[in-house]
N, CA, C and O atoms as a printed pandas DataFrame, in Angstrom:
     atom_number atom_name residue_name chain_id  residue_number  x_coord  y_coord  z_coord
0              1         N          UNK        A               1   37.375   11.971   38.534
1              2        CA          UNK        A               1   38.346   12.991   38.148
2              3         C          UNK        A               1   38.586   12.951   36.644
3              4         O          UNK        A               1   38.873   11.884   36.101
4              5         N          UNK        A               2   38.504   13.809   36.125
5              6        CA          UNK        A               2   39.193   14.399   35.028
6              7         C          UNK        A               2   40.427   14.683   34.766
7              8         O          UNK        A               2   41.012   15.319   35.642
8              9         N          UNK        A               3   41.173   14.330   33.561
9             10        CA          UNK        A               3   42.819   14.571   33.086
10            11         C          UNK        A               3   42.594   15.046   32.279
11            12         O          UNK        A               3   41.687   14.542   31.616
12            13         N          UNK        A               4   43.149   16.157   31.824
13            14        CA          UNK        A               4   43.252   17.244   30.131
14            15         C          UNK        A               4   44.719   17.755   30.394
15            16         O          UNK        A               4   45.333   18.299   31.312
16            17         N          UNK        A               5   45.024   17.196   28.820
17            18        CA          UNK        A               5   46.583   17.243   28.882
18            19         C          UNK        A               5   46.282   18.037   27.212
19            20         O          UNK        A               5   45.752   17.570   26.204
20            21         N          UNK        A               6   46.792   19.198   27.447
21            22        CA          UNK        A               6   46.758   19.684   25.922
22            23         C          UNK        A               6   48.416   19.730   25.186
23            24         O          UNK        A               6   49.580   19.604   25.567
24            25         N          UNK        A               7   47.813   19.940   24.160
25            26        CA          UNK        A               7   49.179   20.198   23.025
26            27         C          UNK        A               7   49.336   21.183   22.158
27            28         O          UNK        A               7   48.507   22.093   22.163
28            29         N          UNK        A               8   50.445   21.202   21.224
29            30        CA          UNK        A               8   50.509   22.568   20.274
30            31         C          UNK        A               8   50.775   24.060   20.998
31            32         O          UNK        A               8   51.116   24.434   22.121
32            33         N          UNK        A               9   50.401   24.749   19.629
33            34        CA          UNK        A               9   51.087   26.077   20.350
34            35         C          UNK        A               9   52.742   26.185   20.101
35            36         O          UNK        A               9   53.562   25.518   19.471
36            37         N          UNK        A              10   52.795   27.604   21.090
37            38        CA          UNK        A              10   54.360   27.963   21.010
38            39         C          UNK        A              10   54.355   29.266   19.948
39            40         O          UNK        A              10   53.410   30.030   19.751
40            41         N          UNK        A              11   55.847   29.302   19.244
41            42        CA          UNK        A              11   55.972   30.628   18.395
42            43         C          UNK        A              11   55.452   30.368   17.510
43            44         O          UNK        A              11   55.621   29.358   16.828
44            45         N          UNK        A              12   54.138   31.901   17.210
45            46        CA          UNK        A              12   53.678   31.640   15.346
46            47         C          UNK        A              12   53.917   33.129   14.947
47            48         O          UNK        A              12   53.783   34.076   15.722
48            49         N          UNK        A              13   54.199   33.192   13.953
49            50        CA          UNK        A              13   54.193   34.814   13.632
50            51         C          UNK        A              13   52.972   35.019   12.659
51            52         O          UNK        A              13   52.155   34.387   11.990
52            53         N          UNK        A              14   53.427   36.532   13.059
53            54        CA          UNK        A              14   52.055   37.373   12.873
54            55         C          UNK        A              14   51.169   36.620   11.061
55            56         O          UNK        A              14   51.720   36.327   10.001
56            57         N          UNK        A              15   49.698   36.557   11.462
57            58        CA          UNK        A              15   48.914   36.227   10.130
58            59         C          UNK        A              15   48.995   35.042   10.245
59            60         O          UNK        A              15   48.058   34.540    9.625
60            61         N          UNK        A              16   49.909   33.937   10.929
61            62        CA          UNK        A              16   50.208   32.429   10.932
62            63         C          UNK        A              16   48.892   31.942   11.751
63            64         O          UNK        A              16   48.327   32.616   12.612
64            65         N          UNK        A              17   48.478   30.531   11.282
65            66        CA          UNK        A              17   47.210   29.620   11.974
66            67         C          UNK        A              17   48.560   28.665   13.036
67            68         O          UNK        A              17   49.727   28.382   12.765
68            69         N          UNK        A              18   48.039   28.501   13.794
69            70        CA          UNK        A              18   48.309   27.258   14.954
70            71         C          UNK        A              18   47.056   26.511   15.481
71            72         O          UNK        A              18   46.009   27.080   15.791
72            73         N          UNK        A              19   47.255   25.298   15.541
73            74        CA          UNK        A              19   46.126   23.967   16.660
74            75         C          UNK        A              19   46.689   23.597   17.379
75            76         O          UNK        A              19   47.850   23.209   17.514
76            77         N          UNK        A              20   44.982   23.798   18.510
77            78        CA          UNK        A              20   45.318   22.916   19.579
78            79         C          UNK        A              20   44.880   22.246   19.719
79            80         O          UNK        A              20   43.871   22.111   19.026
80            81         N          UNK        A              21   45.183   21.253   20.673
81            82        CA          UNK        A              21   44.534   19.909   21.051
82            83         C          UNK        A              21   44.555   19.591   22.426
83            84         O          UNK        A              21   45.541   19.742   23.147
84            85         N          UNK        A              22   43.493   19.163   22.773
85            86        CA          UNK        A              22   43.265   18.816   24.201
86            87         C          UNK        A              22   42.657   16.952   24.470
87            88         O          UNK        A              22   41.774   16.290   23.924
88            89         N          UNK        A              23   43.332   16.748   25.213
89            90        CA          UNK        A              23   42.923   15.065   25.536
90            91         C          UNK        A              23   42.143   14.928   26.785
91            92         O          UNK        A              23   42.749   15.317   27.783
92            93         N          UNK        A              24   40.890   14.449   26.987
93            94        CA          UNK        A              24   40.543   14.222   28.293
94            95         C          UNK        A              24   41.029   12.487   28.380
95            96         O          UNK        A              24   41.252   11.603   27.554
96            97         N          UNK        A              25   41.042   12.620   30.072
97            98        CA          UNK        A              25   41.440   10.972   30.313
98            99         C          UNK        A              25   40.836   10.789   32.112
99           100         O          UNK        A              25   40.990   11.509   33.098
100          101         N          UNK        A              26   40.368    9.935   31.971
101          102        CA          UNK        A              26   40.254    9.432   33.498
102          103         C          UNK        A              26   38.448    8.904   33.045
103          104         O          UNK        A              26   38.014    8.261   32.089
104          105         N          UNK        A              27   37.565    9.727   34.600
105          106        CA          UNK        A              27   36.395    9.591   33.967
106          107         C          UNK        A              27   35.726   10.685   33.475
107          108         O          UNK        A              27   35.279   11.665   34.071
108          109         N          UNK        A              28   35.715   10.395   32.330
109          110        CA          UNK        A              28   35.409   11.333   30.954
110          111         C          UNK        A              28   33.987   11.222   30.435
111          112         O          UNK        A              28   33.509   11.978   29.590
112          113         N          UNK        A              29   33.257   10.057   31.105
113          114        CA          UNK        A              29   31.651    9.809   30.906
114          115         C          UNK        A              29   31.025   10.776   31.578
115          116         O          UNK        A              29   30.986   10.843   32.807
116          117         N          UNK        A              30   30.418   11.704   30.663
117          118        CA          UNK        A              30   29.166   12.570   31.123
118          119         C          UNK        A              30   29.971   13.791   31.163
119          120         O          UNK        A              30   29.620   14.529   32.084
120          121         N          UNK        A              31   31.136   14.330   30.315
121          122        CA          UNK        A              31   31.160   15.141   30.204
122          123         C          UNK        A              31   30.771   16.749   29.632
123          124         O          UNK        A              31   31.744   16.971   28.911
124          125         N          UNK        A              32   30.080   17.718   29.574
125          126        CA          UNK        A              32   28.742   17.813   29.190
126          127         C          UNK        A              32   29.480   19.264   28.129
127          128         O          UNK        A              32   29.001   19.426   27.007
128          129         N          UNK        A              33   30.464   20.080   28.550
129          130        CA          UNK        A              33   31.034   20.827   27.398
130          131         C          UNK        A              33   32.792   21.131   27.892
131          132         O          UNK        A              33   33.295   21.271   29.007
132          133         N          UNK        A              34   33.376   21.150   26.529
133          134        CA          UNK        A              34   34.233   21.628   26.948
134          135         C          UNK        A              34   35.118   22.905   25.938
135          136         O          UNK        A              34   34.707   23.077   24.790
136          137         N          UNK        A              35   35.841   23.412   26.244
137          138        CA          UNK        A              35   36.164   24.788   25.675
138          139         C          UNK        A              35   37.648   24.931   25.952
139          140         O          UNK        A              35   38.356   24.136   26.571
140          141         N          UNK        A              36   38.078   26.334   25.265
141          142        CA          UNK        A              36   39.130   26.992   25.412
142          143         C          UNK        A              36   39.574   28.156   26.325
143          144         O          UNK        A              36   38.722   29.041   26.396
144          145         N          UNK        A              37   40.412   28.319   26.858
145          146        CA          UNK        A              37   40.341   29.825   27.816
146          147         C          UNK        A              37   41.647   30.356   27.579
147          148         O          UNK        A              37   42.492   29.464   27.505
148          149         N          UNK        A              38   42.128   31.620   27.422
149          150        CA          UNK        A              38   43.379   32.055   27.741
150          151         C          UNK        A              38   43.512   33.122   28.487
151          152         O          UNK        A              38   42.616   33.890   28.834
152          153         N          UNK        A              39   44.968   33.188   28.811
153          154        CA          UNK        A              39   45.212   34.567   29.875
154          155         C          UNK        A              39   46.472   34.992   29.305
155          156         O          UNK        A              39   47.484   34.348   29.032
156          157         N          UNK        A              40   46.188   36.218   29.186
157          158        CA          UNK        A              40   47.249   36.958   28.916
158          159         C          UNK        A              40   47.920   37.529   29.875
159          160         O          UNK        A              40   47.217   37.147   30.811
160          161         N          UNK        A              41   48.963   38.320   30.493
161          162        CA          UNK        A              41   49.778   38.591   31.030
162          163         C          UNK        A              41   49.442   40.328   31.385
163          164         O          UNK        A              41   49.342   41.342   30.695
164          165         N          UNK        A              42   49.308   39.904   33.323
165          166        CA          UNK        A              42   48.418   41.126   33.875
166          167         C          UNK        A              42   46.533   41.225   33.318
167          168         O          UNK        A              42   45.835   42.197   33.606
168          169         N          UNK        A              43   45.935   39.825   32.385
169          170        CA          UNK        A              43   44.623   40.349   32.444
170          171         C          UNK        A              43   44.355   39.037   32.713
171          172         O          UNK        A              43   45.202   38.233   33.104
172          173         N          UNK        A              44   42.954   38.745   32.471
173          174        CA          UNK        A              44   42.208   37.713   33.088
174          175         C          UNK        A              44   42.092   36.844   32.187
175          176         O          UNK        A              44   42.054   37.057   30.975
176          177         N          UNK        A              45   42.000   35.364   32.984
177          178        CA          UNK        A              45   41.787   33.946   31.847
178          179         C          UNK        A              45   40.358   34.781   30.978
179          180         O          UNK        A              45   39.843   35.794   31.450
180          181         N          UNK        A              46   40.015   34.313   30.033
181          182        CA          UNK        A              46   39.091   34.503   29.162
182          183         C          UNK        A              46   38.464   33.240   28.361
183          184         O          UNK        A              46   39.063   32.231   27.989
184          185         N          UNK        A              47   37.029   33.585   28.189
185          186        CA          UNK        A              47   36.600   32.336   27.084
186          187         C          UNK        A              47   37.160   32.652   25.599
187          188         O          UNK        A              47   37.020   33.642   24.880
188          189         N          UNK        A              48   37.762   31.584   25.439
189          190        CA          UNK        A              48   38.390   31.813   23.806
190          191         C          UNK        A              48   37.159   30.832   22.881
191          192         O          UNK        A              48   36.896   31.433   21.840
192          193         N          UNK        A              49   36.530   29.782   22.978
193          194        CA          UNK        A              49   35.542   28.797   22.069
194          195         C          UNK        A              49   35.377   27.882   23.287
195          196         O          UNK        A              49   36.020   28.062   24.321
196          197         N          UNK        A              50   34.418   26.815   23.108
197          198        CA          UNK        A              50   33.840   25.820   23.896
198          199         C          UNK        A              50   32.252   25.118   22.725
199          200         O          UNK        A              50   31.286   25.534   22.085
200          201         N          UNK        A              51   32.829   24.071   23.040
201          202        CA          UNK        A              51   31.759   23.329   22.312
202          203         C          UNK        A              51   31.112   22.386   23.065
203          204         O          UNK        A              51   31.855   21.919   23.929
204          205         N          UNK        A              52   29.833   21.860   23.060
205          206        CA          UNK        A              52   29.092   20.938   23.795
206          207         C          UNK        A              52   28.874   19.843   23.036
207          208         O          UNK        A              52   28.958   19.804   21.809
208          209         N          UNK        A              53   28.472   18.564   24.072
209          210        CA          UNK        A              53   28.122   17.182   23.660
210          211         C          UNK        A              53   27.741   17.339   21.919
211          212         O          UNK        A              53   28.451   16.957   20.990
212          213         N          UNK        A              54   26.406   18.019   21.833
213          214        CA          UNK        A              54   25.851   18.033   20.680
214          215         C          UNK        A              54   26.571   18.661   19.374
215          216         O          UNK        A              54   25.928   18.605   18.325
216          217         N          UNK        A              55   27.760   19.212   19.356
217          218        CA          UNK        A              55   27.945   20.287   18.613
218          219         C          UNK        A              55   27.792   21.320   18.933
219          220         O          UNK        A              55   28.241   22.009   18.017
220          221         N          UNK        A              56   27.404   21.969   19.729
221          222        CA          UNK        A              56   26.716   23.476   19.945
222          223         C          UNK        A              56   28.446   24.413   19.962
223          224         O          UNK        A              56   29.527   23.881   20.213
224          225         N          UNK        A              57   28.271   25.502   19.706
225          226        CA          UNK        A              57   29.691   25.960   19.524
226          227         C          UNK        A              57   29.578   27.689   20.400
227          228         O          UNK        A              57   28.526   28.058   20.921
228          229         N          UNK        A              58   30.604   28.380   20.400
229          230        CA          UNK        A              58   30.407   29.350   20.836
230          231         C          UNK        A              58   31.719   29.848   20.886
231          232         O          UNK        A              58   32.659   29.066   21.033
232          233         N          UNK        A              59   31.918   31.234   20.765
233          234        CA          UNK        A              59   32.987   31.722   20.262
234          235         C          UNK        A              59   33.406   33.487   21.021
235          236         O          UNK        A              59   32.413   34.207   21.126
236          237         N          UNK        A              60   34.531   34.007   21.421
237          238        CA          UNK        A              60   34.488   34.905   21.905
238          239         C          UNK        A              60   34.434   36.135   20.627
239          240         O          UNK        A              60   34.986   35.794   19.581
240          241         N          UNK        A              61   34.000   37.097   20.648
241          242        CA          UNK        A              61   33.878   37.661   19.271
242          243         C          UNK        A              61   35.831   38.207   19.080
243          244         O          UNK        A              61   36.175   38.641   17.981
244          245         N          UNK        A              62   36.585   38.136   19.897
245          246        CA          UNK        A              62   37.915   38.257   19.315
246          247         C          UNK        A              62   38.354   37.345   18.316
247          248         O          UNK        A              62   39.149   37.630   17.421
248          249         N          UNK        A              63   37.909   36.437   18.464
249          250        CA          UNK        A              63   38.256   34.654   17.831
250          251         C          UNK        A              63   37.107   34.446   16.362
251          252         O          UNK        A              63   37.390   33.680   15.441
252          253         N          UNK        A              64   35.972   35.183   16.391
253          254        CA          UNK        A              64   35.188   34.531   16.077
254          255         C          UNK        A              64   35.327   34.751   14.443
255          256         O          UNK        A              64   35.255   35.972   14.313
256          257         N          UNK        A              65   35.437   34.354   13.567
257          258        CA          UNK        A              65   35.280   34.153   12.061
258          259         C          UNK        A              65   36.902   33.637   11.717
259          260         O          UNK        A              65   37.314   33.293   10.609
260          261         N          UNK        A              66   37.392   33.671   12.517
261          262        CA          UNK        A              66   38.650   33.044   12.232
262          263         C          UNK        A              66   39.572   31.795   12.649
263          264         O          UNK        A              66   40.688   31.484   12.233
264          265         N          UNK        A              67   38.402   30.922   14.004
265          266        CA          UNK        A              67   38.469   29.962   14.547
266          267         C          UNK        A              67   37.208   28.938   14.070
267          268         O          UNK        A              67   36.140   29.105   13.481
268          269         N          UNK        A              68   37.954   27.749   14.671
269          270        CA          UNK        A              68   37.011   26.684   14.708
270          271         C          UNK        A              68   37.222   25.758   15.697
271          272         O          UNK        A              68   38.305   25.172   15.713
272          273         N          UNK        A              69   36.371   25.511   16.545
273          274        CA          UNK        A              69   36.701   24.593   17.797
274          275         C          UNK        A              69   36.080   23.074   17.064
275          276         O          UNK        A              69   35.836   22.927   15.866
276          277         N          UNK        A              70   35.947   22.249   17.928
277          278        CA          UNK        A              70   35.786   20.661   17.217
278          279         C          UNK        A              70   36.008   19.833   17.963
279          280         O          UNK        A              70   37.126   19.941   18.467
280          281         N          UNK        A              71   35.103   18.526   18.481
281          282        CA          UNK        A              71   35.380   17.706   18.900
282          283         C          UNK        A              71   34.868   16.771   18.890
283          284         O          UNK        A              71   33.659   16.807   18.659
284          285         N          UNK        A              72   35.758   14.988   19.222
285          286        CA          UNK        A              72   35.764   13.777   18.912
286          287         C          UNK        A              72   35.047   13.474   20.412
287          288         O          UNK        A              72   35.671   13.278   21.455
288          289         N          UNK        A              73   33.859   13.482   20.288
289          290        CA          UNK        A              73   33.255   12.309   21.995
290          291         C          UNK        A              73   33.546   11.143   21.517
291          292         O          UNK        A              73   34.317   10.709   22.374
292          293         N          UNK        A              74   33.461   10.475   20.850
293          294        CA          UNK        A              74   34.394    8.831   21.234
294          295         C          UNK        A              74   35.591    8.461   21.247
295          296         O          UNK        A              74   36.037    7.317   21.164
296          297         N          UNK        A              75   36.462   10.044   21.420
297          298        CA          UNK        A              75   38.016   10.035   21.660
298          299         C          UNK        A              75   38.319   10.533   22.783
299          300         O          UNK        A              75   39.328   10.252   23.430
300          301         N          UNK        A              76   37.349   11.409   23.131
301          302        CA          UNK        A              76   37.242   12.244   24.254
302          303         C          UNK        A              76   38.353   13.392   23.949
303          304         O          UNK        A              76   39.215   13.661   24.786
304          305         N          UNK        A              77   38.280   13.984   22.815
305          306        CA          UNK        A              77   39.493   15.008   22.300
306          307         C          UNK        A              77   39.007   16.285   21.860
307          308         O          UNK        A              77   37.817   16.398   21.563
308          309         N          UNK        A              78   39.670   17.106   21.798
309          310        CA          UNK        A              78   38.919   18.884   21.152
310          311         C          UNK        A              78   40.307   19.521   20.712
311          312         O          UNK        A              78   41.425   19.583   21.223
312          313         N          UNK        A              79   39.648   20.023   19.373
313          314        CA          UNK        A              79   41.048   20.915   19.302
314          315         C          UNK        A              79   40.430   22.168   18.249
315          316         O          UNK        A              79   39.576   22.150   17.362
316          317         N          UNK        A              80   41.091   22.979   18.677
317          318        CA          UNK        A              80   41.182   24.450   18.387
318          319         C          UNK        A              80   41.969   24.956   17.585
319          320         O          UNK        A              80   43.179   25.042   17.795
320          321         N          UNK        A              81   41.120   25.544   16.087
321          322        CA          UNK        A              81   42.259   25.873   15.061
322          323         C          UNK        A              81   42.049   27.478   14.906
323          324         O          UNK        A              81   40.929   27.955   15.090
324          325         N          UNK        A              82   43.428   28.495   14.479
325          326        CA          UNK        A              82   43.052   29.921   14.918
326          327         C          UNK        A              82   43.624   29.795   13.213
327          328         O          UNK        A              82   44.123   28.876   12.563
328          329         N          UNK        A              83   43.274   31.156   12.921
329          330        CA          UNK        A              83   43.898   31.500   11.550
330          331         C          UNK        A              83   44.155   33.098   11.690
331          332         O          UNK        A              83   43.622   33.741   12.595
332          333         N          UNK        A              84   45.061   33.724   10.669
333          334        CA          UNK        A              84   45.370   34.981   11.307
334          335         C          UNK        A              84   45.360   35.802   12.435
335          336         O          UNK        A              84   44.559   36.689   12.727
336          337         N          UNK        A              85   46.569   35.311   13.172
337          338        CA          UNK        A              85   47.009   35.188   14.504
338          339         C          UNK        A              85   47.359   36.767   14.251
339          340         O          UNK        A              85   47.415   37.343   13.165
340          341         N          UNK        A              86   47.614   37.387   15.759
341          342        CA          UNK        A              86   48.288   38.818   15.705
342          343         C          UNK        A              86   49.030   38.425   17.195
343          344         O          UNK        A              86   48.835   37.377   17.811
344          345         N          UNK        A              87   49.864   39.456   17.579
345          346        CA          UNK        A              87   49.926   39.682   18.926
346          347         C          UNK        A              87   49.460   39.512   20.053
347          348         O          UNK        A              87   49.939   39.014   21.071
348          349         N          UNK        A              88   48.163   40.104   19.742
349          350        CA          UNK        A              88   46.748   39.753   21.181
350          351         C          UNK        A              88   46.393   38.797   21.308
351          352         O          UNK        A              88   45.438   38.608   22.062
352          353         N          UNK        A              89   47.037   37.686   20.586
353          354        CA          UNK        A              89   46.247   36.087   20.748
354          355         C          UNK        A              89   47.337   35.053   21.499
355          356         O          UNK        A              89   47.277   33.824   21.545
356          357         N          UNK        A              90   48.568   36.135   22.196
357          358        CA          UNK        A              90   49.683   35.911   22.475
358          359         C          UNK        A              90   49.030   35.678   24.316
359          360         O          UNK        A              90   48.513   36.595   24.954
360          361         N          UNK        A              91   49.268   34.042   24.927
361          362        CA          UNK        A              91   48.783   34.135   25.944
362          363         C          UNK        A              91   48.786   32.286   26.381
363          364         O          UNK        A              91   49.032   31.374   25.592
364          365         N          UNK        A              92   48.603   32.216   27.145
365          366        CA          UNK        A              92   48.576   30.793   27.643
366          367         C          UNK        A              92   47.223   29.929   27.468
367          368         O          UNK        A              92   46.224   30.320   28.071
368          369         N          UNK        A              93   47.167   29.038   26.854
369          370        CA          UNK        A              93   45.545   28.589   26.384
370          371         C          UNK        A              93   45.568   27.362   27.529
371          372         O          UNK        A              93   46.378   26.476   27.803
372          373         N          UNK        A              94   44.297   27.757   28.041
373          374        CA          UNK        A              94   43.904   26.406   28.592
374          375         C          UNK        A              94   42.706   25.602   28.131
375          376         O          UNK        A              94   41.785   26.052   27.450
376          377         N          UNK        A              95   42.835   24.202   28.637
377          378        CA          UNK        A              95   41.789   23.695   28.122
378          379         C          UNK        A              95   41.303   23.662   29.181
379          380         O          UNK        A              95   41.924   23.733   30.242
380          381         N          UNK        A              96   39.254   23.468   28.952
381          382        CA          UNK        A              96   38.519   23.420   30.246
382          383         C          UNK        A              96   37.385   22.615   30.037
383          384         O          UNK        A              96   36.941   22.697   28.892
384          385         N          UNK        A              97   36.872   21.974   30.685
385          386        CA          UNK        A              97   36.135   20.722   30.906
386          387         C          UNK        A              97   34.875   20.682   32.048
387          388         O          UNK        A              97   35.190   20.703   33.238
388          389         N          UNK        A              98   33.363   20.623   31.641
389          390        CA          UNK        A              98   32.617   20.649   32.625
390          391         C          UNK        A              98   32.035   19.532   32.848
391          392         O          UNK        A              98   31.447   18.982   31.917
392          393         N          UNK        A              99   32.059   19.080   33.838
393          394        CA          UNK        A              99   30.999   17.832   34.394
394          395         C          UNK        A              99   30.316   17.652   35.576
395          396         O          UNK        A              99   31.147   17.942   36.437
396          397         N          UNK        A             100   29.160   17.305   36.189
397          398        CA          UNK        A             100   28.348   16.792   36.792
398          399         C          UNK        A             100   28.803   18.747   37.825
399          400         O          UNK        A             100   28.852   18.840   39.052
400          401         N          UNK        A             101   28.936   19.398   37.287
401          402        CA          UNK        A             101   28.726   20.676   37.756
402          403         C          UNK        A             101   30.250   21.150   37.994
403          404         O          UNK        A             101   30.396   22.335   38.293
404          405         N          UNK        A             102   31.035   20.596   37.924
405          406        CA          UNK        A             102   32.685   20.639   38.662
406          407         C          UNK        A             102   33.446   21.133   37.304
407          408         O          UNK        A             102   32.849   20.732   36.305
408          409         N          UNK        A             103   34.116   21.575   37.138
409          410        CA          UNK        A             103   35.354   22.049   35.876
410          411         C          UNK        A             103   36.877   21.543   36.237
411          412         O          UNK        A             103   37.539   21.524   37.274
412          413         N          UNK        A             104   37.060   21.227   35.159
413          414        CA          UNK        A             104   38.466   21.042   35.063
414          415         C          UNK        A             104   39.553   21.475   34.360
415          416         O          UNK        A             104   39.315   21.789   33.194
416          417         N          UNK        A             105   40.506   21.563   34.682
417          418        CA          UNK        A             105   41.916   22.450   33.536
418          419         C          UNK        A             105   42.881   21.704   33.493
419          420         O          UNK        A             105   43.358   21.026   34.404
420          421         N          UNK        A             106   43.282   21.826   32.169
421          422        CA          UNK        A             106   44.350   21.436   31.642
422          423         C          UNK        A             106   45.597   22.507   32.569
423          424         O          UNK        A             106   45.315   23.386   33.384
424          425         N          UNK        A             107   46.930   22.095   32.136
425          426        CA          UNK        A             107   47.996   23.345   32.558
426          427         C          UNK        A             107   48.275   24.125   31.924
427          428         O          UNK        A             107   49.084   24.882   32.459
428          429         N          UNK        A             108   47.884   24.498   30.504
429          430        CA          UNK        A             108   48.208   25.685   29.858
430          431         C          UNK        A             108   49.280   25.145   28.804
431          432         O          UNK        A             108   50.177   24.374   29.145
432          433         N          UNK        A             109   49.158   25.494   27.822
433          434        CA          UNK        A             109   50.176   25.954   26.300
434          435         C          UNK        A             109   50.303   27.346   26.297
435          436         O          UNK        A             109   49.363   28.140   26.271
436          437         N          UNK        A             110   51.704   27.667   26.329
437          438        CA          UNK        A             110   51.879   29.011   25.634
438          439         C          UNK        A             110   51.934   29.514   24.030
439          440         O          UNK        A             110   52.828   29.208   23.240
440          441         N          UNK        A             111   50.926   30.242   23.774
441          442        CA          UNK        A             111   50.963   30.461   22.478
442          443         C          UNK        A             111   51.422   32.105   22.571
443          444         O          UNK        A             111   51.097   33.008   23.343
444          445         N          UNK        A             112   52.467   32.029   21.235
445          446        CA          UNK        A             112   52.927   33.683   21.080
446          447         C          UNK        A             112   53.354   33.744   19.997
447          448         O          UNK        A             112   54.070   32.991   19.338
448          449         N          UNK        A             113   52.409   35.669   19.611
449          450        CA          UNK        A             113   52.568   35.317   18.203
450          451         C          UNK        A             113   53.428   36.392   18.309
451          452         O          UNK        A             113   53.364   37.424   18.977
452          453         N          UNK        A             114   54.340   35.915   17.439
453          454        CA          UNK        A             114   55.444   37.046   17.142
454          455         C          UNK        A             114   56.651   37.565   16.142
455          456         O          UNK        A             114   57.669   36.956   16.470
456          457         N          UNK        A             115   56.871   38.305   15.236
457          458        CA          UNK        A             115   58.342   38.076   14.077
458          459         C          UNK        A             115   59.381   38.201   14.758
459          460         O          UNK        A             115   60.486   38.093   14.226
């Protein structure tokens, strides 16, 4: 089993950067990528970034030139930095975790951007 306990988030207003951070814990050997997802309210979780063992990165084109995903394999940690936030990025982020074919989730941060 897998544990992902994320952090950060909450109120940013509009144009403001926020990070996140996600912790895996339990057994965390052979975990092969892990990423970001959010859901907004009435639509569907979504891929927000996800990065693999190697570095490999990937980005939803809403996110993309203005994020950076990142992560520590000998911490077993990832965190997600946004920069010029708007409204639409207003939504619950989860973290997500793949291994030996199975996924796992964090419970969600609410992020909302708002004046």
């Amino acid at each position: 089993q897998v544990q992902l306990v994320e952090s950060g988030g909450g109120l940013v207003q509009p144009g403001g950067s926020l990070r996140l951070d996600c912790a895996a814990a339990g057994i965390v050997f052979g975990i092969l990528r892990m990423g970001w997802y959010r859901q907004a309210p009435g639509k569907q979780r979504e891929l927000v970034a996800s990065i693999g063992w190697s570095g490999d990165t990937i980005y939803a084109d809403c996110v993309k030139g203005r994020s950076t995903i990142s992560r520590v394999n000998a911490k077993n940690t990832m965190a997600l930095e946004m920069n010029t936030l708007t409204p639409d990025d207003t939504a619950v982020y989860f973290c997500n975790a793949v291994k030996g074919g199975a996924e796992y989730w964090g419970q969600g941060t609410q992020v909302t951007v708002s004046s």
